[in-house]
Every structure is written in C-alpha cells, then in structure tokens.
N, C-alpha and C positions, 0 to 999 in steps of 0.2 A: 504493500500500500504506500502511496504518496505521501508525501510530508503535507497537510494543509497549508495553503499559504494565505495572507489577508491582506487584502487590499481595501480596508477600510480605517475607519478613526481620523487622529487628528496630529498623527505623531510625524509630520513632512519631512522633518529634517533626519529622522529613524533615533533621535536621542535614546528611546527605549531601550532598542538593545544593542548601545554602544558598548561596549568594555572601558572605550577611554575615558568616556563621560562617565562611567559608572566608579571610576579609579577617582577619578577627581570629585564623586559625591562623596566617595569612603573618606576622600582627606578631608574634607571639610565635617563630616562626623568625628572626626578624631581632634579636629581642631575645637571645634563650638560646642560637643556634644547633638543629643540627637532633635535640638527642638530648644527655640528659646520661645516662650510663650507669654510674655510680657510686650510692655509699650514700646512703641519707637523714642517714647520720650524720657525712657529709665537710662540712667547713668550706665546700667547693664548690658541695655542692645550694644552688640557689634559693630562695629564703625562701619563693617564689610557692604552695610544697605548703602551707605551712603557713597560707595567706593562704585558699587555697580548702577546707581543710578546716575554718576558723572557718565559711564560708556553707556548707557542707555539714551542720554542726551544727547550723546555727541553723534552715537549710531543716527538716530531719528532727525537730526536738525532743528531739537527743540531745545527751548533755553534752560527748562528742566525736566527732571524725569521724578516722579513719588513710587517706590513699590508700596503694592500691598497684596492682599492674603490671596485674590483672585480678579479674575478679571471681569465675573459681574461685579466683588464688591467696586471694582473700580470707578465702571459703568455708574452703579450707586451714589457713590461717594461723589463724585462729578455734577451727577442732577440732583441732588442736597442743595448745591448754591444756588438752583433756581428758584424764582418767585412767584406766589400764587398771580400774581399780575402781571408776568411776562408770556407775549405772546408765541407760544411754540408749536411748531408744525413738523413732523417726522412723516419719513418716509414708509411706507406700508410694512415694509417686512425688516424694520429696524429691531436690533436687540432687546428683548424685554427686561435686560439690566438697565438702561437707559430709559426705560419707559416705568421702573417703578415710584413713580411719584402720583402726588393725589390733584398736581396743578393740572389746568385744561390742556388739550393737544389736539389738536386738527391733524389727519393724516390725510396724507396725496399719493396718487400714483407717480407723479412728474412734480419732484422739487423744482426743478426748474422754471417749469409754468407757475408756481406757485410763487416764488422768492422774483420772479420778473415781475409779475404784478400785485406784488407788494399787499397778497392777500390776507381780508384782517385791519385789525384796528393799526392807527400809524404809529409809528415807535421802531424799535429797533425788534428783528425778528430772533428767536433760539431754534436752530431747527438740527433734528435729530436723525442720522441715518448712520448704516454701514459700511465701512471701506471696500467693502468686497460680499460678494453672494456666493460664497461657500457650498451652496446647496444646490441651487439651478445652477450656477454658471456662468450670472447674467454680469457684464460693467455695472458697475456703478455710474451714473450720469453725472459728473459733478461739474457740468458747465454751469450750472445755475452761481457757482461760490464768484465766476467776476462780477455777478451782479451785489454781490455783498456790499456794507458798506463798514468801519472801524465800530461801529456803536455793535454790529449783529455779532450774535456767538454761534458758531459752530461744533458741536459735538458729535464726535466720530467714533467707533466700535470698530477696530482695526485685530480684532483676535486672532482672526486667520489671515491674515496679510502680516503681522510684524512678525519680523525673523524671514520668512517667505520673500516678499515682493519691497521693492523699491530699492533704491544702491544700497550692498551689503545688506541688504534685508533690514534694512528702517522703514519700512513701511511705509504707510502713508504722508505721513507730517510732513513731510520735507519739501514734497509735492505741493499739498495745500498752503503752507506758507509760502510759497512764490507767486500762487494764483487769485489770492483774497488776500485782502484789507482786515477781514472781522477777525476777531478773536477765537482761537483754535484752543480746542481741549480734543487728544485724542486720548479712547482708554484701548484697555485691551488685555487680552492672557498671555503670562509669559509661557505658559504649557504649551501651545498649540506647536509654534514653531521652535523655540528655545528649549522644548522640555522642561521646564519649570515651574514648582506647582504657587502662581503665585500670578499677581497683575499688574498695570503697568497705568501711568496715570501722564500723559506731557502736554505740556502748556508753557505760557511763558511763568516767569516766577511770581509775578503777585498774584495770580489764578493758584499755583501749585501751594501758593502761605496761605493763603483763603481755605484750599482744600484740607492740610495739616491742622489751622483751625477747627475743622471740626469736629466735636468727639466722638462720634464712631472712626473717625483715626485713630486720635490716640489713645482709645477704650479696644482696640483691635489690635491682634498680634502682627509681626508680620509672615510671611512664608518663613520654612525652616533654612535657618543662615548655609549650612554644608549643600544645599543648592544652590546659591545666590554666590558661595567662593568657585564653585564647579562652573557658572555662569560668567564668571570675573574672568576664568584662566580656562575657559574653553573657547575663545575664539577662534580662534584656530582650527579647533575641530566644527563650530559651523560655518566658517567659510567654504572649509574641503567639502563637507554636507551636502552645501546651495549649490556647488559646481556638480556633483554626482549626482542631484536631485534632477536637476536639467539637464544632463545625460539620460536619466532617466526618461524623463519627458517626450525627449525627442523619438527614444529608441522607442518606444510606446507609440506612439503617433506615425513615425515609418511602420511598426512591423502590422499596423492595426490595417486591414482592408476594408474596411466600412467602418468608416470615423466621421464620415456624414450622418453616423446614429449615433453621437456624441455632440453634447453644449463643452466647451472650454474654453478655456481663458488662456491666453499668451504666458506660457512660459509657467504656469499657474499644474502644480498636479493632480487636481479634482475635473474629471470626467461626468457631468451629469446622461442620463437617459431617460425615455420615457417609457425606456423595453422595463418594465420591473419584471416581465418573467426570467430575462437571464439570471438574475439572482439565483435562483432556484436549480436551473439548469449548471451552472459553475460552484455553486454546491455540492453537487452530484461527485463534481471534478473536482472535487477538495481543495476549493477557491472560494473563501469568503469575501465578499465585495459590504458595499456599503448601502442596505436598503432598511428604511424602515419610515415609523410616521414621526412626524417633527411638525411643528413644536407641542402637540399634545396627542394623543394615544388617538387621537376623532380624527385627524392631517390626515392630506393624500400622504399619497406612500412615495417617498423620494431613496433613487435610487443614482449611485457613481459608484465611479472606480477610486479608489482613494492610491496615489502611490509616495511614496517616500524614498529616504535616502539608502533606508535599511533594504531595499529590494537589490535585488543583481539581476542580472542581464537576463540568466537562466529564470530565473522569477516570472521577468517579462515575459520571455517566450512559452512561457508554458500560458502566460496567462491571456496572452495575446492568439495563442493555436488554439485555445480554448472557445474566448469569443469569434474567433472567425468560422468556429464550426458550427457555434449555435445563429451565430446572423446569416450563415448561407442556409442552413436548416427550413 
C-alpha cells in the first residue's frame, strides 16, 4: 500500500515537518522553557517578542509590527479601536475576526463601487476586507484604496498571504502603503505561512500604542517565546521554502493537463475547483486534498488542492497522474 499523501491545510511553506525548524523550536524550549504565560508588560517577558517584531516590520514595510496569541485575536484587537459612530463597510466574505464587533457595517460585493461613491453618511470611511481569497481563488480588487483619502482606515486580514506572497513574503502592507493615502492596519496569523502558533498586528506606530493600550493586550499572553526564537533564526530556512514552494507551483501547473478545471492565483499554491467529487475519487488513491464546508457546517462545500514546500517532485507526480485520470474519466 501507498504512503497517503495531503495536499490540504494551511502549512505553504511545509514548516510542519521540517527537522531544521523543528531543531530550532527545541532551542528555544531549552532556552525560555516551555510557555511563558504572563503579560507583554511583566518585567518577565522575553525581550525575544520584541527582537522578532523589528524583522516583522522590516519584512512587511510597516513602521511597526505587535505579536500576539493569534491571528483572529489580532483581527480583534484591531477593531476594539473602532467606534460605534464610524462609518464601516466590508467586503462580503471578509474574516469574521475583523467582523467581531457590535458597531454597524454595510457589506458590498465591489468595495470599489462602494469607497468611489463615497456611500453613507460623509466623514471618513473604515472598510474591512481580505488580502487574498484562500478558498475560491479569487484577487482581491483593491483598486478602490487610490480612491482613499488620509482621514479613511483601512483594515486588512492578510493570514494567508504573509510569509506566502509579496517580496520575501511580507505580504500585503508594503503594496498598500505605496497605493493609499489612508491609514493601514494589517492583521494576520503567523501559523499559516511562518509556522507559528501566534498573530501578527502592522500599522504605523501610534495605531500599534493605541493597540498595546488596550487591555485585552496586556491581560493576554503572548505565543510561546521557543517559537518566536525558531522564527528570529529561521530565515533562512523560509527563504529556501518560498523558492521550493514555487518550484512546486510551476511543476504542478506543467504536469497538470486540464488546469482549465482549476481557479488560481499567480505564483499562489491553492488550486480551487468546482469538481468536489475528485475529492473522493483521490481518496481512493491515498491522496487527501482539501474539501469540506467553510465557514459553518450549513457552507457549500469548497474544495482545492493545497500544496506546500514539504511536497517533492515524486509527490507531485503521483498527485498530478492521479487527477488526470479522474478528469479524463
């Protein structure tokens, strides 16, 4: 029998099952122990957060970077500083970390149409979407941000794109900071692509004091420090990652012969489809892919190919002679 293999979850870069990465969590457990479970603002925290949030700035292009425990509470933490009187309008199928508040929100299909004609009462606009659609496949539109003005804020859920997409895997920020005027706060999980159980908050700095301000910060622990040093001194290992990852990519996309029955994104390793029976079919084949309902048990059933760094070539081709038997079928 075959080894199963999985081309699903959220693990791009294959940190899971590095050995090198996994060398450099054990040091960081020998160094901090296994869990520091106190405030960022005890005499006691590690300096080490503050050591990975300067390369988290620097990666992103943003003026600061805040960790915290995850990347909804980031999401969270973020829209706390909004006001029951600010007018805000998100986009359909935005994060529902960013959507847990009790203020009003208009949602759109097209930000764009909506932020050009300045719809709503006048003032400065908050509008809430994600850097990327991890699930369908789909761009993000973010022409609407030149219409921005200095007073609007923009909040962005960047989970599966930071580490992933933009130079050296910063992500989004670096982008929208060149294209708008308004004030940027992106959040986001360091798990998806960094492997790290923990989230990620960038802004300029008196948005990121704002945010420390408030006491579900510093009433919150942060992630366990022996990830956060394995993150400090693993660069290197996700650089070599993103280059293998996009190897991957490519090899995936040549060997695949009907990849007009796939949504994807440039350079991006999530493959959406609308076939959910291969699912079942490459099961058979001791290949788990990625199908199921999102975001509640009631959801259509979304189904992709998830691939990561952790795959090899041989991976591919088994998973690729697989699908091509079941779409010629």
């Amino acid at each position: 029998m075959s080894q199963q293999l999985i081309f699903s979850g959220t693990n791009y870069l294959g940190v899971s099952q590095s050995r090198d990465f996994r060398r450099l969590v054990e040091q960081g457990f020998e160094l901090f122990g296994l869990h520091y479970g106190g405030s960022r603002f005890s005499g006691l925290c590690p300096p080490i957060f503050n050591q990975a949030e300067k390369t988290l700035a620097k990666l992103s292009g943003a003026e600061e970077a805040l960790i915290v425990s995850s990347g909804s509470s980031a999401g969270i933490l973020a829209t706390q500083l909004l006001e029951p009187s600010d007018h805000i309008i998100a986009a359909k199928d935005t994060h529902p970390a960013l959507l847990n508040i009790k203020h009003k929100v208009s949602f759109y299909h097209s930000l764009s149409s909506a932020v050009a004609d300045r719809i709503g009462p006048n003032g400065p606009l908050t509008i809430l979407c994600n850097a990327i659609d991890p699930l369908h496949c789909r761009p993000t539109d973010f022409s609407f941000v030149n219409e921005l003005n200095p007073l609007d804020l923009l909040i962005v859920d960047d989970s599966h794109g930071f580490g992933v997409t933009g130079e050296n895997g910063g992500g989004i920020h670096q982008y929208l900071k060149e294209q708008t005027a308004a004030k940027i706060i992106v959040t986001g999980s360091l798990g998806k692509g960094f492997g790290v159980p923990g989230g990620v908050i960038l802004s300029d700095a008196d948005i990121i004091q704002k945010v420390k301000s408030l006491p579900n910060f510093g009433g919150g622990a942060p992630p366990p420090a022996a990830y956060i040093f394995a993150f400090n001194h693993g660069q290197d290992y996700y650089d070599e990652a993103r280059k293998k990852l996009l190897q991957n990519i490519d090899y995936f996309k040549d060997k695949l012969k009907q990849i007009d029955s796939f949504r994807y994104l440039e350079d991006y390793p999530v493959f959406y489809t609308s076939k959910n029976e291969l699912a079942d079919y490459l099961l058979k084949e001791e290949i788990e892919i990625s199908s199921f309902r999102y975001p509640t048990p009631q959801s259509d059933l979304i189904t992709r190919i998830v691939l990561n760094s952790g795959h090899s070539l041989e991976d591919i081709d088994r998973l690729t002679t697989s699908i091509n038997k079941s779409l010629k079928s």
